[in-house]
N, CA and C atoms as a LAMMPS dump frame, in Angstrom:
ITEM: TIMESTEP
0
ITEM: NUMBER OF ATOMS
288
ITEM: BOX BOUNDS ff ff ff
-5.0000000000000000e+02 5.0000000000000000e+02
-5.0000000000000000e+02 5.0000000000000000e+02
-5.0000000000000000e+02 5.0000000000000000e+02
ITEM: ATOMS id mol type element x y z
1 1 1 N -14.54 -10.888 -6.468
2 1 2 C -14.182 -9.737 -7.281
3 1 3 C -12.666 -9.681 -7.407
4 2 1 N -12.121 -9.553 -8.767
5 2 2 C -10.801 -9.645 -8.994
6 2 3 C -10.123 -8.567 -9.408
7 3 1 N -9.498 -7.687 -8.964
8 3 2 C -9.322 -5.881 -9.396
9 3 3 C -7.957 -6.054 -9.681
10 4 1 N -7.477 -5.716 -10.796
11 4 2 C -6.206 -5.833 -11.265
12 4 3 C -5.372 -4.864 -10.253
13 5 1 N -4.14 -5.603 -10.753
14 5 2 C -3.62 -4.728 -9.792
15 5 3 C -2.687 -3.313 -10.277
16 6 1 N -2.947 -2.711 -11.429
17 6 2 C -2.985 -1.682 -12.118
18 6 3 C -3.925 -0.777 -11.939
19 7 1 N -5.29 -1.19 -11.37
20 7 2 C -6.438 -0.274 -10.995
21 7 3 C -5.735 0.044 -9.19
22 8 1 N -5.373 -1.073 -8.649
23 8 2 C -4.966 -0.807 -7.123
24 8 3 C -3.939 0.172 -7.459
25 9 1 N -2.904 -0.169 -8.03
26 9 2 C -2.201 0.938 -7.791
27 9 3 C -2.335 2.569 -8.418
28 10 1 N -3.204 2.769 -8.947
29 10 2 C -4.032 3.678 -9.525
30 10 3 C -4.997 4.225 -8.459
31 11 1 N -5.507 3.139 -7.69
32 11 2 C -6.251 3.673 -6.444
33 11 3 C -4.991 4.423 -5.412
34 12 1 N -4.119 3.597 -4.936
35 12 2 C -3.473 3.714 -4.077
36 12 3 C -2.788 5.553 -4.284
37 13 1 N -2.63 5.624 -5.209
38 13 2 C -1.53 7.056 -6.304
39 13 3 C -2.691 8.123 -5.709
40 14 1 N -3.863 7.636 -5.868
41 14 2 C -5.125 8.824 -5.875
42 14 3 C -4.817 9.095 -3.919
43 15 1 N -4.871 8.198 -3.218
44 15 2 C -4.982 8.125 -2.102
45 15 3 C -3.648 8.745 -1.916
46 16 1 N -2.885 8.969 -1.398
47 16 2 C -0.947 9.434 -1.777
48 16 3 C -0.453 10.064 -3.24
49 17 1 N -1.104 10.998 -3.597
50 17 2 C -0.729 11.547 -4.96
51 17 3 C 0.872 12.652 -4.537
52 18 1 N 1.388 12.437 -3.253
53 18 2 C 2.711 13.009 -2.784
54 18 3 C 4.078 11.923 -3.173
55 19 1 N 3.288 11.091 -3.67
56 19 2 C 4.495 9.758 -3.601
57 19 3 C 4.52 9.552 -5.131
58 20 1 N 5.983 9.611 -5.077
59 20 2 C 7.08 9.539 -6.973
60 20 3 C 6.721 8.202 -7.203
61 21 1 N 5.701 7.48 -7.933
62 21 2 C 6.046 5.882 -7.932
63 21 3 C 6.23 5.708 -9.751
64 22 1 N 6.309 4.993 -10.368
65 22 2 C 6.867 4.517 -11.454
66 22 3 C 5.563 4.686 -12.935
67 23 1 N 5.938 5.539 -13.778
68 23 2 C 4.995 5.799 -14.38
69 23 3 C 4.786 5.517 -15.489
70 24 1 N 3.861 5.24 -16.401
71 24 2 C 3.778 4.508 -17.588
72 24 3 C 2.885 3.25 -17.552
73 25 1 N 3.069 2.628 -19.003
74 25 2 C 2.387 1.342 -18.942
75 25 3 C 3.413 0.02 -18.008
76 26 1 N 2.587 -0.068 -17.289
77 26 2 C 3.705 -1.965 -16.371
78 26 3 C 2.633 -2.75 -16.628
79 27 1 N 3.197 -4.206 -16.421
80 27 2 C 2.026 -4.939 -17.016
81 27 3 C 1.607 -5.543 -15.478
82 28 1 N 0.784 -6.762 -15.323
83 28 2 C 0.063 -7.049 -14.291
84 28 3 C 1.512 -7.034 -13.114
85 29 1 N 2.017 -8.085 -13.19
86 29 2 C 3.186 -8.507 -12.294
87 29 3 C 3.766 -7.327 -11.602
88 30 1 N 4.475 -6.467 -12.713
89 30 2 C 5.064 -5.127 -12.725
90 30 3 C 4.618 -4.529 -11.842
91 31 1 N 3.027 -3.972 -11.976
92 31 2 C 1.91 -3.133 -10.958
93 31 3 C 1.995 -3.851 -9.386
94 32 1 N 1.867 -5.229 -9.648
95 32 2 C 1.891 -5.633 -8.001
96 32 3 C 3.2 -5.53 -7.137
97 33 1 N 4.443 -5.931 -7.961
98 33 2 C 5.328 -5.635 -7.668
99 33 3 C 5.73 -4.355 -6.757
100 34 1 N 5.177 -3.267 -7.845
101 34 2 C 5.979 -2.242 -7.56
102 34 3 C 4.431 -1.468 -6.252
103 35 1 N 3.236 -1.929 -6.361
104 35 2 C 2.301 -1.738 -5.282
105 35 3 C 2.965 -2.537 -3.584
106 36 1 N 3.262 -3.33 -4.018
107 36 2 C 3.741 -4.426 -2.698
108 36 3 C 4.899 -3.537 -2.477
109 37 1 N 5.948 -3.507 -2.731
110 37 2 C 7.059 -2.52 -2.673
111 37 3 C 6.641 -1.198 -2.041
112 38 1 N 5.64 -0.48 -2.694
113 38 2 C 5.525 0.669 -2.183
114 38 3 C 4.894 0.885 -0.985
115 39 1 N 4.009 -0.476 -0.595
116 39 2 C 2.884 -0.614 0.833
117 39 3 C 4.848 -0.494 2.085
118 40 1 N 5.623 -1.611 1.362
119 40 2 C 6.126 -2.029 2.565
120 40 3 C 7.422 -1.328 2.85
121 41 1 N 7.428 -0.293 2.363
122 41 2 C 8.368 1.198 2.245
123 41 3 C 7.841 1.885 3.268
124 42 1 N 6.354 1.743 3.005
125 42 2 C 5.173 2.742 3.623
126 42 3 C 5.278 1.809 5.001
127 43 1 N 4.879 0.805 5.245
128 43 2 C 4.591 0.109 6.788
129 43 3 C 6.24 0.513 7.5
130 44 1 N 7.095 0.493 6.494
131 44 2 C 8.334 0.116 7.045
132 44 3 C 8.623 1.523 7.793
133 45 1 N 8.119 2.453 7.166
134 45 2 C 8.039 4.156 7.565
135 45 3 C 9.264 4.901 6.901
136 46 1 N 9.669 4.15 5.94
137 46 2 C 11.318 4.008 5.288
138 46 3 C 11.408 5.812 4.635
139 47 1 N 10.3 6.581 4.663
140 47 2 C 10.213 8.186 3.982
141 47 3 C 10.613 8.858 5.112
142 48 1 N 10.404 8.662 6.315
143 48 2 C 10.584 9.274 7.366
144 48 3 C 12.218 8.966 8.207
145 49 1 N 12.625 10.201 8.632
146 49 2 C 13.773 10.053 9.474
147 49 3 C 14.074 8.992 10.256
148 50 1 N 15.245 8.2 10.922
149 50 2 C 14.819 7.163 11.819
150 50 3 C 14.505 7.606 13.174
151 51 1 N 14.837 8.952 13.86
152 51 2 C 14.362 9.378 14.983
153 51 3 C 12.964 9.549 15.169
154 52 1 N 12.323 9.35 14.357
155 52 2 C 10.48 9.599 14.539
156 52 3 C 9.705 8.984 13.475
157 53 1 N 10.363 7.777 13.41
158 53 2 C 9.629 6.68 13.102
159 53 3 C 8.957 6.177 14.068
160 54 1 N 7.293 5.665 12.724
161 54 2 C 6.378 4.633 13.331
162 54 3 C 6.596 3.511 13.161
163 55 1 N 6.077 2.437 13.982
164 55 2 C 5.652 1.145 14.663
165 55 3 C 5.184 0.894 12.885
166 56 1 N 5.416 -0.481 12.576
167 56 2 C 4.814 -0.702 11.178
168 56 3 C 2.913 -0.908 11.32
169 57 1 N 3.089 -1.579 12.869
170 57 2 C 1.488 -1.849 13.062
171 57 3 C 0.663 0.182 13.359
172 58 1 N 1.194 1.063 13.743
173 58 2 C 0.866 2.57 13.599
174 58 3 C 0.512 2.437 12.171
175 59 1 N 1.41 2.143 11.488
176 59 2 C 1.511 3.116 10.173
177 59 3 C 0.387 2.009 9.27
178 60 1 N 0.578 0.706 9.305
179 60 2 C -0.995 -0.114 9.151
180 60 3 C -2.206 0.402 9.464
181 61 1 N -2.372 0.784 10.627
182 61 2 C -3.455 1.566 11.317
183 61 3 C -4.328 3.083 10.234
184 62 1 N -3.303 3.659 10.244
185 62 2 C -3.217 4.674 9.573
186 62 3 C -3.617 4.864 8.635
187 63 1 N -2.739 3.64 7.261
188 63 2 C -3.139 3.242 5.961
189 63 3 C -4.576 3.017 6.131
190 64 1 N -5.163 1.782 6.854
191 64 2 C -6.479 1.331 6.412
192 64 3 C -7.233 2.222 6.587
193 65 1 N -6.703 3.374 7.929
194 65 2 C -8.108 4.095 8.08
195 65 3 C -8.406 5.482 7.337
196 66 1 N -6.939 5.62 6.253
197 66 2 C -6.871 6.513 5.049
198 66 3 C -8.279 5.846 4.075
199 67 1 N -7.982 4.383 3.711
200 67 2 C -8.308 3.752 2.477
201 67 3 C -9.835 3.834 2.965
202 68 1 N -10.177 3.686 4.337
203 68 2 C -11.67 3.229 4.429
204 68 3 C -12.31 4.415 4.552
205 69 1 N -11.982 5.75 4.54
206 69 2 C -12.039 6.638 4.628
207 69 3 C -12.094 7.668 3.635
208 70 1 N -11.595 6.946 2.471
209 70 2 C -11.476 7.266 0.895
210 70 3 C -12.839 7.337 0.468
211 71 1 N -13.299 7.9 -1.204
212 71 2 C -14.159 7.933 -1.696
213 71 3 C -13.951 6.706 -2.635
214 72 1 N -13.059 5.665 -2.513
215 72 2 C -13.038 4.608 -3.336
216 72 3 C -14.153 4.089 -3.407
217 73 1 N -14.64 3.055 -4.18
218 73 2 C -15.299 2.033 -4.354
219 73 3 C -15.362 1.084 -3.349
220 74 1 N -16.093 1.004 -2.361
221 74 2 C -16.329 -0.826 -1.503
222 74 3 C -15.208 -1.899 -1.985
223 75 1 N -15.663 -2.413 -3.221
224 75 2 C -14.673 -3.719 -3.372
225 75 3 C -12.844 -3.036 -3.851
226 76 1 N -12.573 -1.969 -4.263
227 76 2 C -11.418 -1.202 -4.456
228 76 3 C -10.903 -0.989 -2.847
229 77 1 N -11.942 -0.739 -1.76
230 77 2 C -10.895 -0.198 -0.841
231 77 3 C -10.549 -1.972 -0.047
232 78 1 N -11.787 -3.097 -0.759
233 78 2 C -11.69 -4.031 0.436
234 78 3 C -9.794 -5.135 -0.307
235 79 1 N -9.793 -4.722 -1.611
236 79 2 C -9.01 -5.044 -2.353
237 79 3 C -7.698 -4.439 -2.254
238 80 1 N -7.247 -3.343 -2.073
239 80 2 C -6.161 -2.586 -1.309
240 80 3 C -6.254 -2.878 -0.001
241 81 1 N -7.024 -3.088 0.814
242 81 2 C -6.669 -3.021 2.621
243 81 3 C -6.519 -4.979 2.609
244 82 1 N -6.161 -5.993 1.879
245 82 2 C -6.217 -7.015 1.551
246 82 3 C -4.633 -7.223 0.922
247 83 1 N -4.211 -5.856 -0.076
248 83 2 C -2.76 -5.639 -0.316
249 83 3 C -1.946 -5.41 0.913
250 84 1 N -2.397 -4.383 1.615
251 84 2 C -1.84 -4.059 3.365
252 84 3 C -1.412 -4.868 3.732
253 85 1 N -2.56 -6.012 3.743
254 85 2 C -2.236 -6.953 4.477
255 85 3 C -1.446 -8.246 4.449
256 86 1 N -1.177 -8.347 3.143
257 86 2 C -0.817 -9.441 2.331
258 86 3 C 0.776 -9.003 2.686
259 87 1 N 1.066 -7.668 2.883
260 87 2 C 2.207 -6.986 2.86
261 87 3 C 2.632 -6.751 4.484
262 88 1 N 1.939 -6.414 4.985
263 88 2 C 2.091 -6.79 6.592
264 88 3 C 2.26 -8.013 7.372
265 89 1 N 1.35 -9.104 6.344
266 89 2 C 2.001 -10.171 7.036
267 89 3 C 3.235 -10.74 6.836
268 90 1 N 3.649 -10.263 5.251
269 90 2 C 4.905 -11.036 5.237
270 90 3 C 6.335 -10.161 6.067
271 91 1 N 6.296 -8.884 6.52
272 91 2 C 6.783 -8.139 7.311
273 91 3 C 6.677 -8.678 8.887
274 92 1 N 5.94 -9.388 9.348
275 92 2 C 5.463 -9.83 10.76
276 92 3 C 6.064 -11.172 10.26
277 93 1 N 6.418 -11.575 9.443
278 93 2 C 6.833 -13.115 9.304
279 93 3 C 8.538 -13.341 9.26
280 94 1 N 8.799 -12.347 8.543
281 94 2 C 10.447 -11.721 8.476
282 94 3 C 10.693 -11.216 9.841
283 95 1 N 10.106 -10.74 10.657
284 95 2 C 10.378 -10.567 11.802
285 95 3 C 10.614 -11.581 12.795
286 96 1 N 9.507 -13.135 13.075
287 96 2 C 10.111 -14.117 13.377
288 96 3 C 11.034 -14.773 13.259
């Protein structure tokens, strides 16, 4: 199953409708872009003060168990918690 990534970030907005993200038509690239960007803002805890910041693996935690926890669709939430991750690993890789 291949879910654009204009529907993910459309999922993601529904899930976090508190977060300013970029509005209008973007085309495929654009949407992942600015979805990947916004996961690793989010893992990074980059909204929050630096005195009470989370652990990126907390705030992972957190995310998936928002998304699985959602009224999304099965293949929508397995397709975002797959973005997480795609985005967490390259954060755990920059860290080596």
């Amino acid at each position: 199953m291949n879910i654009p990534f204009s529907a993910l970030l459309d999922a993601y907005r529904r899930l976090w409708p508190n977060r300013s993200l970029a509005a209008g038509p973007l085309d495929e690239q654009e949407s992942q872009t600015l979805l990947y960007e916004t996961i690793r803002q989010e893992l990074r805890d980059e909204w929050t003060h630096p005195r009470v910041r989370q652990s990126s693996e907390v705030k992972f935690y957190y995310a998936v168990k928002r998304v699985a926890a959602s009224d999304l669709p099965d293949g929508m939430k397995v397709a975002l918690i797959q973005a997480y991750l795609t985005v967490m690993e390259q954060l755990q890789a920059n860290h080596t």
